[in-house]
PAPADREN-892743 format. One line per 4 residues: number of its first residue (from 0); their letters; for each residue z, y, x of C-alpha. Coordinates in nm, 4 decimals. Example, Ala and Ser with C-alpha at 12.3 -4.5 7.8 and 13.67 -1.06 7.14 Angstrom:
// residues 2
0> AS> 0.7800:-0.4500:1.2300; 0.7140:-0.1060:1.3670
This chain:
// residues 121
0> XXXX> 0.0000:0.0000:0.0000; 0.1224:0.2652:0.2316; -0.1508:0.3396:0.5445; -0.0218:0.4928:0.8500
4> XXXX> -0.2664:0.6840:1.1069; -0.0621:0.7851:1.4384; -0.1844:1.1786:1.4389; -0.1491:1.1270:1.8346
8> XXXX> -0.3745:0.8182:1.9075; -0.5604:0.7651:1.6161; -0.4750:0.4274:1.5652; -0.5039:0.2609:1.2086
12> XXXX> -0.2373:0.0414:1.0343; -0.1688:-0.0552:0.6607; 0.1251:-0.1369:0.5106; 0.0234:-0.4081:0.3149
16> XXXX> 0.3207:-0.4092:0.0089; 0.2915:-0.6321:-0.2687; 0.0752:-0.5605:-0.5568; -0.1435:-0.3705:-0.3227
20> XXXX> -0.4562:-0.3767:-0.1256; -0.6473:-0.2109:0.1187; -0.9700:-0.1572:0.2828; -0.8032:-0.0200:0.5859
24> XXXX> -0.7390:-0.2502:0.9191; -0.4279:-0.3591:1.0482; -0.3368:-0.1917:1.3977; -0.5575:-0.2529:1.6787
28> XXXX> -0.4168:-0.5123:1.8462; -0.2490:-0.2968:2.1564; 0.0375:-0.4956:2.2605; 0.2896:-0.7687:2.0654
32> XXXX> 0.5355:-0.4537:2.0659; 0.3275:-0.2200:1.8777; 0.2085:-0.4916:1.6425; 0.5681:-0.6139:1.5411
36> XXXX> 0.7332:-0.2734:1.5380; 0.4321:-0.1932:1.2578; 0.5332:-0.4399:1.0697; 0.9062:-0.4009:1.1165
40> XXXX> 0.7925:-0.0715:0.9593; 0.5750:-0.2153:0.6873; 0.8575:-0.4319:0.5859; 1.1318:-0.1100:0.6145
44> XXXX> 0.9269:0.0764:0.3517; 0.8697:-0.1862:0.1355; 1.1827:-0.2971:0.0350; 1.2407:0.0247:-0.0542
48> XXXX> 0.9152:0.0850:-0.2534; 0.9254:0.0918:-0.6336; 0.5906:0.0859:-0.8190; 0.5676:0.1864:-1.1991
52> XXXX> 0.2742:0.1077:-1.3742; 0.1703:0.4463:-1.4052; 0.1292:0.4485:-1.0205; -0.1490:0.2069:-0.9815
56> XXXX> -0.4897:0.4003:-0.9169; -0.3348:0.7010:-0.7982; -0.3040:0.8096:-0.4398; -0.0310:0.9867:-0.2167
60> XXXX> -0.0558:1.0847:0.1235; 0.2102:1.2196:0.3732; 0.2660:1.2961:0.6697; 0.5821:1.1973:0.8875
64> XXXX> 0.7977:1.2661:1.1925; 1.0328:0.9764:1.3478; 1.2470:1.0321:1.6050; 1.3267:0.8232:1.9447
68> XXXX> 1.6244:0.6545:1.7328; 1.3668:0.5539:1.4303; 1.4566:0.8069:1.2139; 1.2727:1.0125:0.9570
72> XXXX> 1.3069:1.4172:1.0593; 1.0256:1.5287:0.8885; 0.7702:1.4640:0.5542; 0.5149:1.7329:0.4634
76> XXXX> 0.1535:1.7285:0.3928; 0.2102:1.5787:0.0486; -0.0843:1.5378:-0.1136; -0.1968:1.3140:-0.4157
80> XXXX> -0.0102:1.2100:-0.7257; 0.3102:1.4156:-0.7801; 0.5632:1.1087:-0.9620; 0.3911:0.8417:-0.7074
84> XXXX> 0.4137:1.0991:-0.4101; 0.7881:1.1495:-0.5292; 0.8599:0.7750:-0.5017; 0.7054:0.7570:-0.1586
88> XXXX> 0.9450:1.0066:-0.0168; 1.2248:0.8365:-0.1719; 1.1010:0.5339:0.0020; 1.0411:0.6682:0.3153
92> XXXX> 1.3602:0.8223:0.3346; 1.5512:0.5278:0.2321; 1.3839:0.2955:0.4533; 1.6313:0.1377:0.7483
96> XXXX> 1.3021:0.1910:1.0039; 1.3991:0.0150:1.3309; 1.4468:0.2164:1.6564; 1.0764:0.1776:1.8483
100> XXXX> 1.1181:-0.0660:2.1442; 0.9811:0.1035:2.4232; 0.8325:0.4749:2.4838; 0.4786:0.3811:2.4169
104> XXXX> 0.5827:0.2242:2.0684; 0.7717:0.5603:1.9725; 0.4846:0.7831:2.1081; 0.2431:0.5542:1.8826
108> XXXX> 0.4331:0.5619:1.5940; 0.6094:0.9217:1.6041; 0.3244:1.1084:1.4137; 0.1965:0.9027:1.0917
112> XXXX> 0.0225:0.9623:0.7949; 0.1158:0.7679:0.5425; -0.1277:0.6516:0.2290; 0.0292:0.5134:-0.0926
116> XXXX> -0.2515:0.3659:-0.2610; -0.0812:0.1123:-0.5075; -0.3420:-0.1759:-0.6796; -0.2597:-0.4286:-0.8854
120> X> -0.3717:-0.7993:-0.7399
């Protein structure tokens, strides 16, 4: 559901939640680290997603800033759906997002764009 572009590097990840899908890749595959610290982050956000039904269809993109410790300093950018947009941040902010393993994880993963694009499957 959620996509996440790293604003620094360019590089391309989905968050593949439940009851969503995607035309957009999975991370290049960089290094083991990068690849399971994306999906410690997919799995942070989604147990804290909640999808109504009157989210599916609708888009929401945001941008974030995480810190060296994993934590969320920053959303802005909001763009798309205002209820499913609201629900995003919520997520986002709730989500217990691991601290990055190493200094080239953080600096991949500091700067993201996030895409909500919930579909039913």
């Amino acid at each position: 559901m959620p996509l996440l572009r790293n604003a620094t590097t360019a590089l391309l990840a989905m968050l593949s939640l439940t009851a969503c899908n995607s035309n957009y890749p999975e991370p290049k595959r960089t290094g083991v680290a990068i690849t399971d610290y994306y999906h410690d982050v997919t799995n942070a956000i989604l147990t804290e997603t909640i999808i109504k039904d009157s989210y599916y269809g609708q888009e929401c993109s945001m941008s974030i800033s995480l810190n060296r410790q994993g934590k969320v300093t920053d959303i802005n950018n909001v763009e798309g759906f205002t209820p499913l947009c609201e629900a995003g941040m919520t997520a986002v902010f709730s989500a217990e997002i691991p601290v990055p393993p190493d200094e080239k994880t953080y600096t991949t993963f500091k700067k993201l764009v996030i895409v909500f694009q919930p579909q039913r499957t």
